[in-house]
VOPAKE-594615 format. One line per 10 residues: number of its first residue (from 0); for each residue x, y, z of N, C-alpha, C, O. Coordinates in pm, whole numbers. Example, Ala and Ser with C-alpha at 12.3 -4.5 7.8 and 13.67 -1.06 7.14 Angstrom:
0	1319 -569 780 1230 -450 780 1320 -330 780 1424 -332 846  1285 -225 708 1367 -106 714 1290 3 787 1341 114 804 $
***
This chain:
0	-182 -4183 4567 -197 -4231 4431 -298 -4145 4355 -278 -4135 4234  -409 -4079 4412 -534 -4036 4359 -471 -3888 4337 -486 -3812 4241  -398 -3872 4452 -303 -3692 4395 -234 -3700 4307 -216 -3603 4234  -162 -3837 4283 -76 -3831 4117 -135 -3812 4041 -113 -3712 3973  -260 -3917 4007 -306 -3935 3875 -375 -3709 3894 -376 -3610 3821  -394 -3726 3959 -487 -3581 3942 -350 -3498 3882 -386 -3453 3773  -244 -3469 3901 -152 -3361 3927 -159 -3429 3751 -208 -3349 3672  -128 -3525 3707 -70 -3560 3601 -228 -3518 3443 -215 -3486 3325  -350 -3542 3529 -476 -3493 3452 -478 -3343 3453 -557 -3273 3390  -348 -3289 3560 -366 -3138 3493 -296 -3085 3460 -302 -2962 3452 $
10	-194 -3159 3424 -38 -3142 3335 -108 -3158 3201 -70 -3068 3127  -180 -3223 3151 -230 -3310 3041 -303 -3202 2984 -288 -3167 2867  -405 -3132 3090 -532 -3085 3022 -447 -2978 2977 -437 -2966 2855  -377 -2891 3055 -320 -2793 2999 -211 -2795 2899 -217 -2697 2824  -138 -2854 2881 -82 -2929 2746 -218 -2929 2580 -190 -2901 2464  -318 -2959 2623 -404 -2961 2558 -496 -2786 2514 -548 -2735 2415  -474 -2756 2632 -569 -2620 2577 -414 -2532 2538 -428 -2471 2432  -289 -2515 2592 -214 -2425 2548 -209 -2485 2365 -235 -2401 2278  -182 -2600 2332 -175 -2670 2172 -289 -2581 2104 -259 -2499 2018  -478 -2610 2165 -561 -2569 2114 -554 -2428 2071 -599 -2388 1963 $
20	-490 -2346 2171 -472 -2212 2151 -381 -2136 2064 -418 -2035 2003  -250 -2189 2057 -146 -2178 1962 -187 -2235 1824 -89 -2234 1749  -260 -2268 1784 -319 -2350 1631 -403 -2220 1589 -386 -2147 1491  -490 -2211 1682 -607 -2109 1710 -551 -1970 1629 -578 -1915 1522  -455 -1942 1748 -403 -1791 1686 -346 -1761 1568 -361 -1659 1501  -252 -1893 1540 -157 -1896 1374 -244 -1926 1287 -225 -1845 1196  -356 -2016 1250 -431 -2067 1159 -439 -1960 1096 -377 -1860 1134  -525 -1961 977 -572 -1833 902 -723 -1812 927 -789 -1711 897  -769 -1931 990 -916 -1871 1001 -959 -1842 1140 -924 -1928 1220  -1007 -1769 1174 -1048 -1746 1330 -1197 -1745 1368 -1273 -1669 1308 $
30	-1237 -1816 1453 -1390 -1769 1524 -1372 -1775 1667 -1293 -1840 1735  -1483 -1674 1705 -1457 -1604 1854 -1603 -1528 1852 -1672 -1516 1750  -1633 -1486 1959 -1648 -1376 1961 -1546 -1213 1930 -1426 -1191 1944  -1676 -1113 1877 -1637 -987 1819 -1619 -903 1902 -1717 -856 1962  -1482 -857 1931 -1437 -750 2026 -1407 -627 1991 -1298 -599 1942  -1536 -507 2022 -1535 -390 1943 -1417 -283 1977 -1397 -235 2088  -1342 -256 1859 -1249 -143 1903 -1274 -53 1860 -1179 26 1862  -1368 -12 1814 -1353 136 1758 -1342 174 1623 -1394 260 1552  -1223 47 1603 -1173 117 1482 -1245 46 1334 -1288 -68 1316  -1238 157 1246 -1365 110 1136 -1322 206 980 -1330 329 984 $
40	-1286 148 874 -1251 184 757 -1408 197 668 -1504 127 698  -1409 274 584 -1607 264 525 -1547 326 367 -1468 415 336  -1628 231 293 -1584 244 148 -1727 276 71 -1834 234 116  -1718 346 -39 -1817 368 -137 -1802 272 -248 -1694 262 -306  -1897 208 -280 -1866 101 -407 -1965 150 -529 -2070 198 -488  -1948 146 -685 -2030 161 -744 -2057 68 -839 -2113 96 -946  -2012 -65 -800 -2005 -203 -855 -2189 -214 -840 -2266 -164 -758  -2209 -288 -940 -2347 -296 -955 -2385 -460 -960 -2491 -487 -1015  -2301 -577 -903 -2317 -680 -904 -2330 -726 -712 -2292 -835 -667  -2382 -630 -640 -2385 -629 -515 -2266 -739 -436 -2295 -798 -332 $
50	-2108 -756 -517 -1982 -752 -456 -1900 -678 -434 -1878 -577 -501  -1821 -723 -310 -1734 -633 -305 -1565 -751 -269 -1550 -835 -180  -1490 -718 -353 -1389 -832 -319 -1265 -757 -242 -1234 -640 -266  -1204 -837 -152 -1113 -730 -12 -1004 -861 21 -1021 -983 14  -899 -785 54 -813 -877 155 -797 -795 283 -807 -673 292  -773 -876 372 -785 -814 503 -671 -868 565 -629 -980 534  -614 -792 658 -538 -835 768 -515 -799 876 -549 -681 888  -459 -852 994 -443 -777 1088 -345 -886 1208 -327 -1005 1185  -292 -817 1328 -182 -918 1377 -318 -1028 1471 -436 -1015 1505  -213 -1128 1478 -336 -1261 1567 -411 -1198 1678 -531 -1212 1700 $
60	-311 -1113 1759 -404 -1084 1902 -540 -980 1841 -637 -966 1916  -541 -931 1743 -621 -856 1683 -792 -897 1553 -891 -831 1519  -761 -981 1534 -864 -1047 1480 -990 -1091 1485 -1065 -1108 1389  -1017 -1111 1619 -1157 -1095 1691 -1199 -969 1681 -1312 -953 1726  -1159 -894 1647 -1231 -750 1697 -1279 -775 1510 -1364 -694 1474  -1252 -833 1446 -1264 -782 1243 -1364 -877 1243 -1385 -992 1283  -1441 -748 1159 -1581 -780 1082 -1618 -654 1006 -1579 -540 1035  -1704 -690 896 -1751 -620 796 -1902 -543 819 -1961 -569 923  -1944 -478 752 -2093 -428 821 -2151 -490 633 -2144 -419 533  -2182 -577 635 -2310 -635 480 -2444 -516 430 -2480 -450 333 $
70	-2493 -556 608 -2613 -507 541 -2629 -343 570 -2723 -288 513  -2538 -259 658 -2549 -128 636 -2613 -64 799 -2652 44 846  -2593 -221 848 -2669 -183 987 -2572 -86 1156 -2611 -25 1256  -2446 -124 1099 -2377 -66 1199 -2366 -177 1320 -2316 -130 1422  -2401 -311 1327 -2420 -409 1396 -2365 -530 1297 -2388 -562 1180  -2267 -586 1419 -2185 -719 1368 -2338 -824 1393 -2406 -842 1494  -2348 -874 1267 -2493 -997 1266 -2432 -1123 1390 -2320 -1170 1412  -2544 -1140 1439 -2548 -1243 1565 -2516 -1379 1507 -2476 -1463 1588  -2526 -1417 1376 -2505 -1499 1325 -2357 -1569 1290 -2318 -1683 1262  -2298 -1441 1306 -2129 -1426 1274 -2106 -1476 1107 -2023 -1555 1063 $
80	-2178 -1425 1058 -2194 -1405 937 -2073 -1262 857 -2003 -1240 757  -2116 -1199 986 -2031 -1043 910 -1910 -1068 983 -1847 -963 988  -1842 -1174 1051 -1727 -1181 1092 -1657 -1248 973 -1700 -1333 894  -1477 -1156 987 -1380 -1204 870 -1268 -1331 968 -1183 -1329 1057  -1344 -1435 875 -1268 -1517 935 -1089 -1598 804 -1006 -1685 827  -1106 -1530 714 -996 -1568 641 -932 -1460 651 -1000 -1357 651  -794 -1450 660 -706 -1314 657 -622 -1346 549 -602 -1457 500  -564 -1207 510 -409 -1218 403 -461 -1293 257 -386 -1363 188  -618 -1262 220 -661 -1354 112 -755 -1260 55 -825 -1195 133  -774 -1235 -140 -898 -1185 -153 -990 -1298 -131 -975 -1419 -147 $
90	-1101 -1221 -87 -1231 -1287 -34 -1380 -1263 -126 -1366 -1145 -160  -1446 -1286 -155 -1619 -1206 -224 -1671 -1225 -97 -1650 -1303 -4  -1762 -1114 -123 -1831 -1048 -6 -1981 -997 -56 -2005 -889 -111  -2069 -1095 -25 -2207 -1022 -94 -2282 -883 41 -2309 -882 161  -2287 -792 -64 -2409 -704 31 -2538 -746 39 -2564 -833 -44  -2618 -718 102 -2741 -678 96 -2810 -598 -17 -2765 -484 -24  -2862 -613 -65 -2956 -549 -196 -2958 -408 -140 -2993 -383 -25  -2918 -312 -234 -2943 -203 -225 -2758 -114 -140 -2703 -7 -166  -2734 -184 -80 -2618 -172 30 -2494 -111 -55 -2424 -196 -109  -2459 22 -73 -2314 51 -153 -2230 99 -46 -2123 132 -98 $
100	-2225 121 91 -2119 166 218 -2121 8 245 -2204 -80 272  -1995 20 225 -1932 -85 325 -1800 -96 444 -1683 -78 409  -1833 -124 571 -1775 -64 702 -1680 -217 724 -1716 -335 723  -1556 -157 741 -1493 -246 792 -1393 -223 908 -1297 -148 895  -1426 -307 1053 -1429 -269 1181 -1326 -340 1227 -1335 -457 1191  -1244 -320 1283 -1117 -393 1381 -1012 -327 1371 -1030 -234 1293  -898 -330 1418 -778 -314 1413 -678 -368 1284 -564 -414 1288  -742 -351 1204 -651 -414 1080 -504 -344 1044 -479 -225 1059  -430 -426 1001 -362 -355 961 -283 -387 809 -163 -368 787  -382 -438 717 -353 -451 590 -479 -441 515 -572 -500 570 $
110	-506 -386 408 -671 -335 325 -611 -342 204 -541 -252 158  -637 -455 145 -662 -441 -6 -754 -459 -94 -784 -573 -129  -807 -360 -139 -960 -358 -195 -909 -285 -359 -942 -174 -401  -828 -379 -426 -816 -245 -573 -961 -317 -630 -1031 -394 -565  -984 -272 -760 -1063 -313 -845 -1196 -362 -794 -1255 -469 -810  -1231 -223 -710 -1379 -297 -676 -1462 -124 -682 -1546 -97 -596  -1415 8 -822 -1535 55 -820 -1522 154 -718 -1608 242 -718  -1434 158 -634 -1487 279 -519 -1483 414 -561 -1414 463 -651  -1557 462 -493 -1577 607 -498 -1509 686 -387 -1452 795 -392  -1525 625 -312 -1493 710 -151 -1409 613 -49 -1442 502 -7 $
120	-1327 666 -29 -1288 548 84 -1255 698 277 -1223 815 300  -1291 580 344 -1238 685 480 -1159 637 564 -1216 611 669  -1018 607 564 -964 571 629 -901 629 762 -803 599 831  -1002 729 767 -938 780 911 -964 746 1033 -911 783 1138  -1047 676 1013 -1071 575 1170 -1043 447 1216 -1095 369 1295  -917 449 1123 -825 316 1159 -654 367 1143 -577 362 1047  -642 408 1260 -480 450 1277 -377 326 1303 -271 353 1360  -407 169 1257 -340 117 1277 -286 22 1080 -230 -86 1060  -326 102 1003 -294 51 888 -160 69 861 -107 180 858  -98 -47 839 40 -61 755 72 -61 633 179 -18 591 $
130	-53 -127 536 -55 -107 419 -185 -109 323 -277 -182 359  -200 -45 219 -303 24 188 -298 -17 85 -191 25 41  -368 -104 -22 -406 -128 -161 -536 -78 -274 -583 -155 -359  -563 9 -262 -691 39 -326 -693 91 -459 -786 159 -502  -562 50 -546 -557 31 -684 -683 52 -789 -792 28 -737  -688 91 -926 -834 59 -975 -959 99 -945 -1065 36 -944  -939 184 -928 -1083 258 -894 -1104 345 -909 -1022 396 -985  -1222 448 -862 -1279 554 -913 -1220 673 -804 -1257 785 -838  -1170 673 -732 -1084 780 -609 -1034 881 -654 -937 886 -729  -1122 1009 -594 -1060 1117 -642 -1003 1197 -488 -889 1242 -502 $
140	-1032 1208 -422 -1019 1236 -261 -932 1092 -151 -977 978 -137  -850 1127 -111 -802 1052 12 -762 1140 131 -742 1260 107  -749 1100 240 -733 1151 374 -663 1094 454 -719 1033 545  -494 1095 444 -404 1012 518 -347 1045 639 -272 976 708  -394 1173 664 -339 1240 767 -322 1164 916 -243 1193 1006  -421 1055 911 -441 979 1061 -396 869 1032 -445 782 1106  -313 824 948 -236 677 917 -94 693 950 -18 672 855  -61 712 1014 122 752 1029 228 664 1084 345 679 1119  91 505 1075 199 399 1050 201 342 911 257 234 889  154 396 840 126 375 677 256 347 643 343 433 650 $
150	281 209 599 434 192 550 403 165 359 454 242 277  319 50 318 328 67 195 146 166 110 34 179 159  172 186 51 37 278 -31 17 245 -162 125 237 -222  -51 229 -210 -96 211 -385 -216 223 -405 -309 142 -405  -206 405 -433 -348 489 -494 -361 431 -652 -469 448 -709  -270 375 -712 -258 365 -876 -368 345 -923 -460 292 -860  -377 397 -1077 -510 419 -1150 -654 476 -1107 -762 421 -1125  -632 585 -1053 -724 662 -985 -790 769 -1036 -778 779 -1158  -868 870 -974 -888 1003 -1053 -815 1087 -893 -888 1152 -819  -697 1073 -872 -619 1149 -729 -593 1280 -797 -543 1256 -907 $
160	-607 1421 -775 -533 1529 -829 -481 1583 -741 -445 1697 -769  -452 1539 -605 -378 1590 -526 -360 1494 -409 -463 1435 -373  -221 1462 -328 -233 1402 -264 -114 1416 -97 -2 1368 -84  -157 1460 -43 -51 1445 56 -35 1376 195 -115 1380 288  102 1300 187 125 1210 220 243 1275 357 311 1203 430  239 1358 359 341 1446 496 283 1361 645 346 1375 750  217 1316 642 222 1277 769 270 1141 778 292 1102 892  293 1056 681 343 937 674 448 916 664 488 871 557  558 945 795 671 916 761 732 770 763 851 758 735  654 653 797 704 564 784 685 488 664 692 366 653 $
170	654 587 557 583 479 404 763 486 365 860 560 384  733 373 307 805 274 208 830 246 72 937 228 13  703 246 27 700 196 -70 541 331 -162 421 313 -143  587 418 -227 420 466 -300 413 417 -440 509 415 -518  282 374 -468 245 344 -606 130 485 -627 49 531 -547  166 529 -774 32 643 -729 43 667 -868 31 786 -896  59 597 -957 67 597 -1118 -35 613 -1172 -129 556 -1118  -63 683 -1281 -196 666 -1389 -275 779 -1268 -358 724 -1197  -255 903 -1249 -382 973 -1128 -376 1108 -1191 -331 1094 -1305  -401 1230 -1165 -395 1360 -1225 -299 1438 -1098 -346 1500 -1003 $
180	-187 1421 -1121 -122 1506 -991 -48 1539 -1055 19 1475 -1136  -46 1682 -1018 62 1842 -1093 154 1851 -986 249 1917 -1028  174 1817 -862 257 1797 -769 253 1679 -690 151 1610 -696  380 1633 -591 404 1545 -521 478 1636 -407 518 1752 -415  483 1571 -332 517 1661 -221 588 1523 -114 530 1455 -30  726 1518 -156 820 1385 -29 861 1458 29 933 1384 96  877 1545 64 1044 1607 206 1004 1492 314 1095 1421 355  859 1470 365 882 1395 503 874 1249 475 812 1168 544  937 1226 375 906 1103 313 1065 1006 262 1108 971 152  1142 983 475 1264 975 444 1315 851 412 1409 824 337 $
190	1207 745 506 1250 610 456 1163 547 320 1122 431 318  1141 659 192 1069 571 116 1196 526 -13 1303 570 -56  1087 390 -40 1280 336 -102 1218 320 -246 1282 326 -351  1083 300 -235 1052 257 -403 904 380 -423 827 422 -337  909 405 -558 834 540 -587 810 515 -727 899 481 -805  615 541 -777 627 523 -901 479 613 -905 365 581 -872  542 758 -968 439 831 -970 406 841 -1113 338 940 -1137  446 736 -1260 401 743 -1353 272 827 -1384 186 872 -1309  283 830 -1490 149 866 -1596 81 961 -1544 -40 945 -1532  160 1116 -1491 64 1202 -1399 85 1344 -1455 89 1336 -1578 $
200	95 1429 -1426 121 1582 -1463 230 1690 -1401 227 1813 -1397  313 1610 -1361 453 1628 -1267 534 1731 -1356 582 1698 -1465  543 1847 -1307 622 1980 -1411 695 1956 -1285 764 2056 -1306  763 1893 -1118 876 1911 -1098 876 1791 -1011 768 1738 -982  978 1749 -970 951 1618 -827 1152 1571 -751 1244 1491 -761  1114 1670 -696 1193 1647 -530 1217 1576 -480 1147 1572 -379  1308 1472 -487 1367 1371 -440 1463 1388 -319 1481 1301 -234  1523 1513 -321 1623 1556 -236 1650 1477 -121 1757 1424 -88  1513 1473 -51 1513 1444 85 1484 1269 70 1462 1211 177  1485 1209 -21 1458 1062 -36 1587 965 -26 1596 868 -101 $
210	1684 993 67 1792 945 91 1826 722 27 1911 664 -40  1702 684 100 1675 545 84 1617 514 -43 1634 398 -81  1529 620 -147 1527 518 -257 1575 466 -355 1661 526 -418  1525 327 -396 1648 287 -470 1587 224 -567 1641 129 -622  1438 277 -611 1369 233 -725 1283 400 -783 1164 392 -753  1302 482 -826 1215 570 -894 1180 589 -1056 1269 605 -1139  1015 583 -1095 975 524 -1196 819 669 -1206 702 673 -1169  912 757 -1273 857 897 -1314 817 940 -1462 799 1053 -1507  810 820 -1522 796 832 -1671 643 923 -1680 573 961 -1587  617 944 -1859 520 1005 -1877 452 1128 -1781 339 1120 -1734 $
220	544 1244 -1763 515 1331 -1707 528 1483 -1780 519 1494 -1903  548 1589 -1701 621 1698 -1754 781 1726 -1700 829 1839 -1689  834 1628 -1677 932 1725 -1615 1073 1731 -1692 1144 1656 -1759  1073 1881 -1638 1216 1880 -1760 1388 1868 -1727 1493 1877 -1791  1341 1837 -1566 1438 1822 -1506 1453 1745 -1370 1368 1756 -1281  1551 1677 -1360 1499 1514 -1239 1677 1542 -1178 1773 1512 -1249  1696 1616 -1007 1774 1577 -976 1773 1460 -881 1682 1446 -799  1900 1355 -894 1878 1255 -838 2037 1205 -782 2090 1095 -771  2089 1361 -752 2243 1339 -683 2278 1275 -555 2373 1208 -516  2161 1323 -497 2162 1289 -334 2094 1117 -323 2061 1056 -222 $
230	2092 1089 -416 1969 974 -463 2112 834 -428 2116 747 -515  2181 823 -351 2297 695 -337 2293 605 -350 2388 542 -398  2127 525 -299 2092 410 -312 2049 347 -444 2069 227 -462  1986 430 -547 1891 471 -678 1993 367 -725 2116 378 -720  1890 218 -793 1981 141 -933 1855 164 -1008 1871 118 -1121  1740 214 -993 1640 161 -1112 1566 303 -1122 1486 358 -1047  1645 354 -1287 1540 496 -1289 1485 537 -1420 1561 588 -1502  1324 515 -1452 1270 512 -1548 1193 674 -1564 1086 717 -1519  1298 739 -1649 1206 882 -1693 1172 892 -1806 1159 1014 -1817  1155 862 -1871 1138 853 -2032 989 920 -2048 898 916 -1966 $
240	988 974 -2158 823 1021 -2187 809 1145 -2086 706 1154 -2018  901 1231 -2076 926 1371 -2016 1019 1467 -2139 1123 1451 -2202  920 1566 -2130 1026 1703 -2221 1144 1797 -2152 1165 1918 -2142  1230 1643 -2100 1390 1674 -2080 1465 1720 -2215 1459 1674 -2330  1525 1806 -2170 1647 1818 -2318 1753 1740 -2311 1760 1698 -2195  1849 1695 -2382 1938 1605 -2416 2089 1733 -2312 2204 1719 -2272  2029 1795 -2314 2140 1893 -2176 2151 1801 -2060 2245 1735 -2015  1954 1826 -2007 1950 1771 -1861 1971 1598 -1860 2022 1544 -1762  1932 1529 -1965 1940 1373 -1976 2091 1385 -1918 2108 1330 -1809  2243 1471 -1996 2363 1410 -1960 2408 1456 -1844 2490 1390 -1780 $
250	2348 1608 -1788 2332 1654 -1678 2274 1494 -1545 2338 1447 -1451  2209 1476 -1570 2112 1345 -1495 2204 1241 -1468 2226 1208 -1352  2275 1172 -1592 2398 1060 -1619 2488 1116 -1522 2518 1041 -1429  2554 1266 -1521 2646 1266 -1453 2682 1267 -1327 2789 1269 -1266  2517 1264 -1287 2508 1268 -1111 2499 1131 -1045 2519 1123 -924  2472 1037 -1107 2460 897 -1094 2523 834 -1107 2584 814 -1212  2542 733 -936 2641 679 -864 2649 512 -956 2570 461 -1037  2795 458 -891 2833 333 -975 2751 257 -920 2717 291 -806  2692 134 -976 2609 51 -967 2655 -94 -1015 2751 -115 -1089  2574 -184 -961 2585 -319 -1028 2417 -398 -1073 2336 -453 -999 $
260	2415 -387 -1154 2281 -377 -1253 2203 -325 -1241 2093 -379 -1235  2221 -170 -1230 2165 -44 -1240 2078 -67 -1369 2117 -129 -1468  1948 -6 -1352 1840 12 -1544 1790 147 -1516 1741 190 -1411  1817 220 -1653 1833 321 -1677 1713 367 -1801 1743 325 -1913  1631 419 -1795 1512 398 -1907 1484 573 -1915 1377 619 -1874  1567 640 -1958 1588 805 -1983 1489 902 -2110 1442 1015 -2094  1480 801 -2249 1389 874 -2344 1345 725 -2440 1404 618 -2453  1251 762 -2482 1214 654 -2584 1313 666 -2675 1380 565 -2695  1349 800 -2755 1429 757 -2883 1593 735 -2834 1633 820 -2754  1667 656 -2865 1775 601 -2834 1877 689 -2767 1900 796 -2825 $
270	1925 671 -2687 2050 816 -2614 2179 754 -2718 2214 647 -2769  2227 922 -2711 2385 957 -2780 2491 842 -2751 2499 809 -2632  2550 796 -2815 2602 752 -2790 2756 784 -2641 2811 721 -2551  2761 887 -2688 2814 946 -2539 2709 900 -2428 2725 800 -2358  2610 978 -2422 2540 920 -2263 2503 804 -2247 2472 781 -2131  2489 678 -2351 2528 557 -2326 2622 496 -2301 2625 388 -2241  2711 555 -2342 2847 507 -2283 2892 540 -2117 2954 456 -2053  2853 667 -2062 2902 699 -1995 2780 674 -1827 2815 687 -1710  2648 638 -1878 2600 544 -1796 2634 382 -1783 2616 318 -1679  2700 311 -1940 2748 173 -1870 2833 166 -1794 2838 69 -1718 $
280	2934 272 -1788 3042 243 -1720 2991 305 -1567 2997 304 -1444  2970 326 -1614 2878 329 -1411 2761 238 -1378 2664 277 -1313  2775 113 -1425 2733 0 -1421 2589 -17 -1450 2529 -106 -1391  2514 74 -1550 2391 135 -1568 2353 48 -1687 2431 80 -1777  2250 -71 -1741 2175 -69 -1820 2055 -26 -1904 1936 -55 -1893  2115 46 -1986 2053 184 -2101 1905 148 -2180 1907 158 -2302  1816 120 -2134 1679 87 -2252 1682 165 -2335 1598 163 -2425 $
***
């Protein structure tokens, strides 16, 4: 009788800690102890209200290792104070007085920090980022070369004048609008499907090798010429605010495949009535 009840108190307990543990890992907030990996992202801020606001992420088995460095010490506080215990959320984050590096340590694999002022970011000591948000800010330098699981990116509104992204062949998705770039450079850039290098200094941009995208948004540039034959997937293509001639605009129309609510946004002042016509019928809506 005393071996039942026992066999059945340890059917029970463990029923109980596997529940505790499965809550544990899915929840959004985690505490643990901090398990150092190595890996560590470090940002320049020139916000003068000693915040810094971030979303963070990273997969469940990975989360213990994430924490922030506050005060500049290179040491997770004993207090677990500098541990990130909300994920997939912006957060405020006070420094320490005086404190503009801010280190962020674990295996993450999502960073979104736009609109917080940076100057510098170093992401090369975290080779496990998937996606990258650092929108809004002061960035004139990036270093992607060691991210090459980098699937989505958004440098937008930056001071970027050059940027290359060749080692990322698994990006997806680039935002890199509003920056000073006279070139772009995709050949190794096969699965990217959405692209919006607006508001930049683009005299040419190579799509050739972009088999999968099916959103490109190149307005306000220089270019006077956009092939986009090889482009199969392409329903959404905004060039307008480029010194195309009304040659290459019908040249452009005629390479572009039938669609079903294709948008088509080619020049501010109204297209010919020929090249409006001859993009609806290839299922193209004409702005």
């Amino acid at each position: 009788m005393n071996q039942r009840y026992l066999y059945l108190f340890i059917i029970l307990f463990g029923m109980v800690v596997i529940g505790c543990e499965s809550d544990f890992i899915e929840g959004v907030r985690v505490d643990g102890p901090v398990k150092d990996t190595g890996s560590v992202i470090t940002m320049v801020t020139q916000r003068t209200d000693g915040i810094i606001s971030l979303s963070i992420d990273a997969p469940a088995h990975d989360r213990f290792g994430v924490w922030i460095d506050l005060d500049g010490d290179g040491k997770c506080a004993e207090d677990g104070s500098e541990k990130i215990t909300v994920f997939n959320a912006y957060q405020e984050y006070t420094l320490v007085a005086g404190v503009k590096t801010v280190a962020v340590h674990g295996d993450i694999s999502y960073l979104g920090a736009a609109s917080n002022e940076l100057a510098e970011i170093d992401v090369s000591g975290n080779t496990s980022l998937t996606t990258l948000n650092i929108a809004l800010n002061k960035i004139r330098v990036i270093d992607l070369s060691a991210n090459t699981t980098l699937e989505r990116l958004d440098v937008s509104d930056n001071n970027i004048a050059s940027l290359n992204v060749s080692s990322n062949k698994s990006l997806e998705s680039l935002w890199v609008f509003n920056n000073q770039l006279s070139s772009l450079e995709l050949s190794n850039n096969s699965n990217l499907a959405f692209l919006d290098c607006s508001g930049n200094a683009l005299n040419t941009l190579d799509v050739s090798k972009n088999a999968e995208l099916v959103r490109l948004l190149c307005y306000n540039n220089q270019l006077t010429a956009l092939d986009v034959e090889r482009n199969i997937k392409l329903s959404h293509l905004w060039s307008f605010g480029n010194p195309m001639s009304e040659t290459e605009m019908e040249s452009l129309i005629s390479t572009l495949r039938n669609v079903a609510g294709g948008e088509l946004w080619l020049s501010i002042e109204p297209l010919g009535e020929a090249m409006h016509a001859s993009a609806a019928e290839k299922g193209w809506t004409v702005q």
